[in-house]
Residue frames as qw, qx, qy, qz and C-alpha x, y, z in Angstrom:
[[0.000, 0.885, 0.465, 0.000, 0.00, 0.00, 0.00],
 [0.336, 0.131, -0.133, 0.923, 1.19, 3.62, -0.79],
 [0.136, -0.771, -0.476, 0.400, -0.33, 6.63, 0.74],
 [0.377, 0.290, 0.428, 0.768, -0.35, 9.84, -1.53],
 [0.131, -0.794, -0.541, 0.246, -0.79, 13.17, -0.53],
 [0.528, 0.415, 0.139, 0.728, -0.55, 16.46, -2.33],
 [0.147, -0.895, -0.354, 0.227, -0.22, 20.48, -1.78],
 [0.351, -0.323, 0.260, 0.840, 0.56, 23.15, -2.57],
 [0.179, 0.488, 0.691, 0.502, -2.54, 24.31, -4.65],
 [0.071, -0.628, -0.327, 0.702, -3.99, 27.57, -4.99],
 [0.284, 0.893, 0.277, -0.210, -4.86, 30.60, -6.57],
 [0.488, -0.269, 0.302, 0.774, -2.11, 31.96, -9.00],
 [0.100, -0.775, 0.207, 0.588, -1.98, 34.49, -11.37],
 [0.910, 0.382, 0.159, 0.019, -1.92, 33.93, -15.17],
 [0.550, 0.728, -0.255, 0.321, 1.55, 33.81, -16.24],
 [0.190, -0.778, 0.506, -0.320, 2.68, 32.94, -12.26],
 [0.458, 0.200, -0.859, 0.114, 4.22, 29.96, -10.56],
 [0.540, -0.567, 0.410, -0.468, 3.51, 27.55, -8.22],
 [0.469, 0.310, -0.794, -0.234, 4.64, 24.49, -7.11],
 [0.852, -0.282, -0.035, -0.441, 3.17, 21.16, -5.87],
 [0.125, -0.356, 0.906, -0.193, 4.81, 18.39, -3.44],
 [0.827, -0.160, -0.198, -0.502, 3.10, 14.93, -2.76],
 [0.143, -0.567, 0.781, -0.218, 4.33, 13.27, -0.09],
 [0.799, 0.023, -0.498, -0.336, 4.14, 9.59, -0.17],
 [0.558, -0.406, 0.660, -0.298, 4.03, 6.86, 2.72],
 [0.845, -0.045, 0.315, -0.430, 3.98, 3.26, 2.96],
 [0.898, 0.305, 0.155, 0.277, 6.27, 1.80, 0.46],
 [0.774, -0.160, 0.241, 0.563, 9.93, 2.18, -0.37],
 [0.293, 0.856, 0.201, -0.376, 9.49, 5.21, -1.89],
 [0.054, -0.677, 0.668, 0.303, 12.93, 5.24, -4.01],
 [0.418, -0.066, 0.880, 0.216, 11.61, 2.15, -5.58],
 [0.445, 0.622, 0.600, 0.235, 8.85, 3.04, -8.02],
 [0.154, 0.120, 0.152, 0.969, 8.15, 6.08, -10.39],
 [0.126, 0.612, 0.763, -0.163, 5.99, 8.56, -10.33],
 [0.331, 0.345, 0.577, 0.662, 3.61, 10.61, -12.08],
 [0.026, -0.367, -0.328, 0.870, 1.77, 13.61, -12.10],
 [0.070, 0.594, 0.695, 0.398, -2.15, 14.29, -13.97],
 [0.280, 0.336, 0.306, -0.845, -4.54, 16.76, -13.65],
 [0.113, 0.344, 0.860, 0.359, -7.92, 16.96, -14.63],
 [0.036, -0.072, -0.086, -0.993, -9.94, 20.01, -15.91],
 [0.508, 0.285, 0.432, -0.689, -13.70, 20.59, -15.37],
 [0.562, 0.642, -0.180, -0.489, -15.50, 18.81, -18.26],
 [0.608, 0.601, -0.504, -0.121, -12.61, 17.00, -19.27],
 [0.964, -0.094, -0.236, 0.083, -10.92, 13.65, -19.26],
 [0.565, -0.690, 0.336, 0.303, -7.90, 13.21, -16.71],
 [0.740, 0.652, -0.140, 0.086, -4.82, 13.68, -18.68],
 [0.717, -0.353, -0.012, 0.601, -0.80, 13.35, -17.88],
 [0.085, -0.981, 0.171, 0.021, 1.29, 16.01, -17.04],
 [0.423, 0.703, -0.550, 0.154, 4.59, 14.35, -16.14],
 [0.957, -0.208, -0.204, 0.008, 6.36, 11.33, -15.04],
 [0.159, 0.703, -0.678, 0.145, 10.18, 10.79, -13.54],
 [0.838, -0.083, -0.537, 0.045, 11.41, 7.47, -12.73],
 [0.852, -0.388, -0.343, 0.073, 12.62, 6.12, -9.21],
 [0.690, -0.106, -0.032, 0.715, 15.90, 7.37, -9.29],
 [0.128, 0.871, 0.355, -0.315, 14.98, 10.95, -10.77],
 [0.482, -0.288, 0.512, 0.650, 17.17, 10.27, -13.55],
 [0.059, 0.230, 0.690, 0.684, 14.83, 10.31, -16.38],
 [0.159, 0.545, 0.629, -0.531, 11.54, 12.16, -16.52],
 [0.088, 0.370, 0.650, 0.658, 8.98, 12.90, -19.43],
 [0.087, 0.362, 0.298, -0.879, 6.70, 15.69, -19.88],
 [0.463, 0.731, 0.493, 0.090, 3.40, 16.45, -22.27],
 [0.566, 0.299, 0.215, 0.737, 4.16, 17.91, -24.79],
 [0.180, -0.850, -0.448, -0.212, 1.85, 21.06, -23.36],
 [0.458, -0.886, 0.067, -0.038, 3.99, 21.98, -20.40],
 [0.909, -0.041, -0.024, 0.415, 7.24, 21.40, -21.88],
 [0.376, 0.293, -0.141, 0.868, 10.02, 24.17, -20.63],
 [0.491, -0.612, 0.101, -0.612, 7.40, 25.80, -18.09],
 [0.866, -0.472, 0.073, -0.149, 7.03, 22.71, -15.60],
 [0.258, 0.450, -0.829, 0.209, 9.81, 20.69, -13.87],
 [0.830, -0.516, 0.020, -0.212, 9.18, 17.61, -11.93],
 [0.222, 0.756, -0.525, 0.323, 11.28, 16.34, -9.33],
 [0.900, -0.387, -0.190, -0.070, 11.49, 14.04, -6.40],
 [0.249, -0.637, 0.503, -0.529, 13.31, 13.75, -2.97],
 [0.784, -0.119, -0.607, -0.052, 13.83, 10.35, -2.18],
 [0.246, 0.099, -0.565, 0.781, 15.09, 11.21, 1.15],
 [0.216, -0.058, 0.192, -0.956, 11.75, 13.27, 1.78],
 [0.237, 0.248, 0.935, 0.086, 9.80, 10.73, 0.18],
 [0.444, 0.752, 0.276, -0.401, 7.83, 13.68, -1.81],
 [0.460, 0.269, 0.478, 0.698, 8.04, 14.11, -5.64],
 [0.029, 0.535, 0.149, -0.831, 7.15, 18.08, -6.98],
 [0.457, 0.609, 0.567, 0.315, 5.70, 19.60, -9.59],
 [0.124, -0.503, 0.147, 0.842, 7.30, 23.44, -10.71],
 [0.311, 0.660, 0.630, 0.266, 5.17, 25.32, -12.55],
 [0.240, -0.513, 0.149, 0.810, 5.78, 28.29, -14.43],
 [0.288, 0.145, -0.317, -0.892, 3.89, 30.62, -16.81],
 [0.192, 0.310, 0.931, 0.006, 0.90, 28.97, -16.17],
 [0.136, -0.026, -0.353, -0.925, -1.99, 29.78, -18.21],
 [0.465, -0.110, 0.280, -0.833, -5.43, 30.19, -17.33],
 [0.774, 0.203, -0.482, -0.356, -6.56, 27.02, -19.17],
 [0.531, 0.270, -0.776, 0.210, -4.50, 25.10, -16.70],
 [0.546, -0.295, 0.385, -0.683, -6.93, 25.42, -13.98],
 [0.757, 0.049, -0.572, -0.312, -7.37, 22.01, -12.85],
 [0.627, -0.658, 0.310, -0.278, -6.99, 19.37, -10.38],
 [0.491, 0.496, -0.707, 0.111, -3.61, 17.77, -10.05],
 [0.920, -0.300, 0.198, -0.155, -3.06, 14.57, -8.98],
 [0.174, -0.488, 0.855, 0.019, 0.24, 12.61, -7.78],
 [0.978, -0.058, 0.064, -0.192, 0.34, 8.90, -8.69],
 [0.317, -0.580, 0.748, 0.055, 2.67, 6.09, -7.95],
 [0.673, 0.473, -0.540, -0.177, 3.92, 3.42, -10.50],
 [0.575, -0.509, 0.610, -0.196, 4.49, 0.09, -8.77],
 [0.655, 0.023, 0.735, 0.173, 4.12, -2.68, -11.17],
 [0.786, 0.517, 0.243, 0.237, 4.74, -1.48, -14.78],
 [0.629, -0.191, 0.161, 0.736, 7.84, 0.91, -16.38],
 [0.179, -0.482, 0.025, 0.857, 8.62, 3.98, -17.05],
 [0.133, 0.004, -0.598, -0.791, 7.21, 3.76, -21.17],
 [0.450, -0.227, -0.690, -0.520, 4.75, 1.80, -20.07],
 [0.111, -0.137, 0.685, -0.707, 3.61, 2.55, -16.58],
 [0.567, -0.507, -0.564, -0.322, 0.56, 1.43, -14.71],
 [0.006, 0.259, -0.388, 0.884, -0.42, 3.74, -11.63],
 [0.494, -0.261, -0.807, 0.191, -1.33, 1.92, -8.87],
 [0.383, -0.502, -0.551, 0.545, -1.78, 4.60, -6.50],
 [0.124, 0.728, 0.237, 0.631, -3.48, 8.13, -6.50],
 [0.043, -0.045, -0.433, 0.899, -3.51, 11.16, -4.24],
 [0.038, 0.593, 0.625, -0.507, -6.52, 12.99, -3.65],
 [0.323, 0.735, 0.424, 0.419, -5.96, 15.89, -5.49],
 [0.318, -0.394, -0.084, 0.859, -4.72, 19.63, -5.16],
 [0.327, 0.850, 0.386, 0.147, -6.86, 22.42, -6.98],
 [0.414, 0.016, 0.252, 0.874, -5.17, 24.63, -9.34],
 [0.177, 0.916, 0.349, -0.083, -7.09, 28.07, -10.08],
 [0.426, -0.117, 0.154, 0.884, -5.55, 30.44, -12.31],
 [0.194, 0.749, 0.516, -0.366, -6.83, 33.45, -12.58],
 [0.598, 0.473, 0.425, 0.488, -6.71, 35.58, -16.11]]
């Protein structure tokens, strides 16, 4: 069992930053990847961005490439999400998940957070 919990949501500014943490419990935490979604009113959850175990490798849509960064603290057992020039469209709720039993190309995310609401305002 993992445990998945995010923050760090809020109100921002179009064109400001913010970033999101999700701390995770319960499993090795330095042993799987993980990913990061969000999902807009209306619309179907979608990925944002993934990094692998080690926080060697890490893939982004194609949307939020050069604005976001994700990251991860194996030590802290939390993984981030930096966000930058965000744009009003990106109002949404992000969600952490954890990758336990498939790989990095081909992942399968076993575990979710709750959620964190984004609100950007225009």
């Amino acid at each position: 069992q993992v445990q998945l919990v995010e923050s760090g949501g809020g109100l921002v500014q179009a064109g400001g930053s913010l970033r999101l943490s999700c701390a995770a419990s319960g499993r090795t935490f330095s042993s799987y990847n993980m990913g990061w979604f969000r999902q807009a009113p209306g619309k179907e959850r979608e990925f944002v961005a993934s990094v692998t175990w080690s926080g060697g490798t890490t893939a982004y849509a194609d949307s939020v490439k050069g604005r976001f960064t994700i990251s991860r603290d194996n030590a802290k057992n939390t993984v981030y999400l930096q966000m930058n020039s965000l744009k009003f469209e990106e109002k949404a709720v992000y969600y952490c998940a954890a990758d336990l039993t498939g790989s990095f190309y081909c992942p399968n995310y076993d575990y979710w957070g709750q959620g964190t609401q984004v609100t950007v305002a225009s």
